[in-house]
C-alpha positions as CSV (number, residue, x, y, z in Angstrom):
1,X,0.0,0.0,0.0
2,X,2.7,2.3,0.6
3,X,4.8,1.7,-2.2
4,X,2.1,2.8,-4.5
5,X,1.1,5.8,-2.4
6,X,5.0,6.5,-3.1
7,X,4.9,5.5,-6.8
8,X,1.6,7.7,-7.3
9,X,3.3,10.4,-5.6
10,X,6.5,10.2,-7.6
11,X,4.4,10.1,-11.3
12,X,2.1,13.5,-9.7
13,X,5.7,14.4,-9.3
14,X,6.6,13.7,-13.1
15,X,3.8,15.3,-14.4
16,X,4.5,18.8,-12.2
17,X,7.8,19.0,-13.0
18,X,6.5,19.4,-16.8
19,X,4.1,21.3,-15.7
20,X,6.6,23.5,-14.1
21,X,9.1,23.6,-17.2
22,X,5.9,24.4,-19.2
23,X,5.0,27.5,-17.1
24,X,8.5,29.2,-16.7
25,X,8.8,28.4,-21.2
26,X,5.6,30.5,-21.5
27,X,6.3,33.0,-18.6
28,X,9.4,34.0,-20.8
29,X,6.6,35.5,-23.6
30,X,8.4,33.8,-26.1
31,X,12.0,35.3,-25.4
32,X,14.0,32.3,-24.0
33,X,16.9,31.4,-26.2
34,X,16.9,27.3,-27.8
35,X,19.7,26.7,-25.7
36,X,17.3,27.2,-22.2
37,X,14.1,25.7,-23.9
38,X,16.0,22.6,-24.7
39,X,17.5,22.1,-21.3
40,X,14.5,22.8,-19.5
41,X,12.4,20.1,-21.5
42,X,15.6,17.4,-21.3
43,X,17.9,18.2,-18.6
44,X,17.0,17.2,-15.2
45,X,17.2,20.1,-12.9
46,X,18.0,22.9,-15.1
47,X,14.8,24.8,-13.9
48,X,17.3,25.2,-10.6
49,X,19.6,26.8,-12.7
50,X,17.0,29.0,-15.0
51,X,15.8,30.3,-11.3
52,X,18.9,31.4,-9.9
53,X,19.2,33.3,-13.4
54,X,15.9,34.8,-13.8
55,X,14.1,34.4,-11.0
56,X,11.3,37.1,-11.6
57,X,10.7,35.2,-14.6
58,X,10.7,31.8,-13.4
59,X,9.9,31.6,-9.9
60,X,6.2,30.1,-10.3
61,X,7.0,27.4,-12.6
62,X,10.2,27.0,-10.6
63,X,7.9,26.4,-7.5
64,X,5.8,23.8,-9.3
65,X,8.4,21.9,-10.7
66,X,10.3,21.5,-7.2
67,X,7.3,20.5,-5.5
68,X,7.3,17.6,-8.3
69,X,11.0,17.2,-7.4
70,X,10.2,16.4,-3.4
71,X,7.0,14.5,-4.4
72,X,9.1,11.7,-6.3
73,X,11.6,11.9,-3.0
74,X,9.9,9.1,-1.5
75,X,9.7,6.4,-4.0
76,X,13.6,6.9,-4.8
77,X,14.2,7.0,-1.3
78,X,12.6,3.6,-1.2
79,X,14.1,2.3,-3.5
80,X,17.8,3.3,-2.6
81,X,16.9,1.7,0.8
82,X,15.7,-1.7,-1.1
83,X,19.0,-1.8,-3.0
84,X,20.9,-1.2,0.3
85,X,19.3,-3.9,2.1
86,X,19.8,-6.7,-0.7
87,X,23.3,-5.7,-0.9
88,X,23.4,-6.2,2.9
89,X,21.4,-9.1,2.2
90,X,23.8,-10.5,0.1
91,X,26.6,-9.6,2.0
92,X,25.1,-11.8,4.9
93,X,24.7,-14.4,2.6
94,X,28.7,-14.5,1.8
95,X,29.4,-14.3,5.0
96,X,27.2,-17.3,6.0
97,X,28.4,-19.4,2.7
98,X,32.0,-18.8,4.1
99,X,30.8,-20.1,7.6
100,X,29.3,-23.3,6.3
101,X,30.0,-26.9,4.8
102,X,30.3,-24.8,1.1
103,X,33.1,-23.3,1.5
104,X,36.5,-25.0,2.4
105,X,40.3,-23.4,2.6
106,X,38.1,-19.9,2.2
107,X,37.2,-21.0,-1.3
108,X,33.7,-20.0,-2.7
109,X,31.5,-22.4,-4.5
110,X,31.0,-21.5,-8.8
111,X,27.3,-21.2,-8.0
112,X,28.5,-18.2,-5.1
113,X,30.8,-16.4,-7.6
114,X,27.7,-16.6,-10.7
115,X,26.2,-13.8,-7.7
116,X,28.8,-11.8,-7.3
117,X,29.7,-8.4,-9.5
118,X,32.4,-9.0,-12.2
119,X,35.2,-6.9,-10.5
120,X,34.8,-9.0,-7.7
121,X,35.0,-11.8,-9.2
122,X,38.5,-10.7,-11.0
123,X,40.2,-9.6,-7.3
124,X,39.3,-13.4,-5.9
125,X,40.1,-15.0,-9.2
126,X,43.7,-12.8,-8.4
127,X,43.7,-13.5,-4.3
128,X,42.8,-17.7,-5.4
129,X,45.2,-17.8,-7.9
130,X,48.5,-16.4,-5.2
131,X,46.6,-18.8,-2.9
132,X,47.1,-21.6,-4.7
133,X,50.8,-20.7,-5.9
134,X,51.8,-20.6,-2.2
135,X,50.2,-23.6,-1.6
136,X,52.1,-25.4,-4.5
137,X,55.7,-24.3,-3.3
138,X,55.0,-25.4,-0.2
139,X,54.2,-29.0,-1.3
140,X,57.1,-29.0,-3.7
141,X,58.7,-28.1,-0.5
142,X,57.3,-30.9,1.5
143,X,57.8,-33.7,-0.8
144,X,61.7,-32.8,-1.8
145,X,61.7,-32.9,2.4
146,X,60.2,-36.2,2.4
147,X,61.6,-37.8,-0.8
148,X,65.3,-37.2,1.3
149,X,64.1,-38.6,4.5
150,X,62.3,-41.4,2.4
151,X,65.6,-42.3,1.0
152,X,67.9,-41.9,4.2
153,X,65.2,-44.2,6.0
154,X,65.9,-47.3,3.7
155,X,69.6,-46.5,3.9
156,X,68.9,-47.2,7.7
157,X,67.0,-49.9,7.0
158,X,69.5,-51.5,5.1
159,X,71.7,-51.4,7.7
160,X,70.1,-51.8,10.5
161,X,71.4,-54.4,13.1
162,X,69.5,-56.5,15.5
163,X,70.4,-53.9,18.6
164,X,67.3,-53.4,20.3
165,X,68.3,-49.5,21.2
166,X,69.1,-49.1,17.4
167,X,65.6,-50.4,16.4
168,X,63.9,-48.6,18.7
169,X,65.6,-45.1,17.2
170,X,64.5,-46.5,13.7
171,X,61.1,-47.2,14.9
172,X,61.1,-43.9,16.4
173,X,62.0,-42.3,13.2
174,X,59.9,-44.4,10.6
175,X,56.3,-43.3,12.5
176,X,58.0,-39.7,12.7
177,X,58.1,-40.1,9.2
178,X,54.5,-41.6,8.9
179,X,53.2,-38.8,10.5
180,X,54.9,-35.9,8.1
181,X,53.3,-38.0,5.5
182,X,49.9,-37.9,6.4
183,X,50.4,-33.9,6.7
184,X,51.7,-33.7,3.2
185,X,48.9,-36.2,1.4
186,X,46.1,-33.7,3.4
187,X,48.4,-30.5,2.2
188,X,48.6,-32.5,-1.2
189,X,44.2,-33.0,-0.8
190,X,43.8,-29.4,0.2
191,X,45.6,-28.0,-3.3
192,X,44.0,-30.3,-5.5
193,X,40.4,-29.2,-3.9
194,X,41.9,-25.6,-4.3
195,X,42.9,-25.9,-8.3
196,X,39.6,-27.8,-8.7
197,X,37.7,-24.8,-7.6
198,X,39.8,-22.2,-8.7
199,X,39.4,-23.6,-12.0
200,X,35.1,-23.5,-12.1
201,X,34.9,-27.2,-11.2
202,X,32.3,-28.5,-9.0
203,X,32.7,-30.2,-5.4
């Protein structure tokens, strides 16, 4: 109900304004250059300008025409707030997305960045693709680490002894090893999700 009590005030609005423009033409008697008569029948608020000019001459159609200007104030101003709050709308739904099983590493879903305005889209695209450039020279990193260790463990291996205390440091060593494996196959995990969604791919 309101939005069309706004709507009808913002058309009454319209139709002042020309109104307005119409009365402060004719109150010229026929003397206002082209240049003026064009502006005030195409250029939105040029009446202002006419008025501070010739006021005298254009005060009543002036008059009109901003009383049609603060008539269409409340439909824009409703609008403007509608646009605000699906922004902040939209906002809260990023921030949620990010929050939830959809997102992973702080990667957003192809379906998220279809909603989101091109520029954006071109900074992630930017940030994602440094992300995932890190994340690769640290697992280049982490396998030349454990390729050496791999190979100095079946050196030991090979010469291991039956000393119980020698065995026990091997053991020791071997699940150390293990364990700084299973690290590098989730880092290994994570990248590959990472590329896959960088790229457009689907989860």
């Amino acid at each position: 109900m309101l939005e069309m009590l706004f709507l009808g005030a913002f058309g009454l609005g319209i139709i002042l304004i020309i109104i307005g423009r119409h009365i402060m033409i004719r109150d010229t008697g026929g003397d206002l250059p082209l240049v003026w008569i064009v502006a005030l029948r195409l250029i939105p608020f040029s009446e202002l300008i006419y008025m501070v000019r010739h006021y005298a001459q254009a005060k009543t159609g002036g008059i009109v025409s901003i009383v049609g200007m603060w008539l269409m104030v409340p439909w824009i101003g409703q609008n403007i707030w509608e646009r605000e709050n699906r922004v902040k709308a939209k906002i809260a739904q990023y921030e949620k997305a990010m929050d939830s099983t959809e997102v992973e590493n702080g990667l957003l879903t192809p379906a998220m960045l279809e909603d989101m305005p091109a520029e954006a889209v071109v900074a992630y695209r930017r940030e994602q693709s440094e992300r995932v450039a890190a994340k690769s020279q640290k697992i280049e990193q982490l396998n030349t680490r454990l390729n050496g260790w791999f190979a100095e463990l079946q050196k030991k291996r090979a010469a291991l002894t039956s000393d119980a205390s020698a065995v026990k440091v091997f053991n020791e060593e071997a699940a150390a090893y293990s364990a700084f494996n299973a690290v590098a196959k989730e880092e290994n995990a994570e990248l590959a999700e990472m590329q896959k969604i960088a790229a457009g791919g689907k989860k």
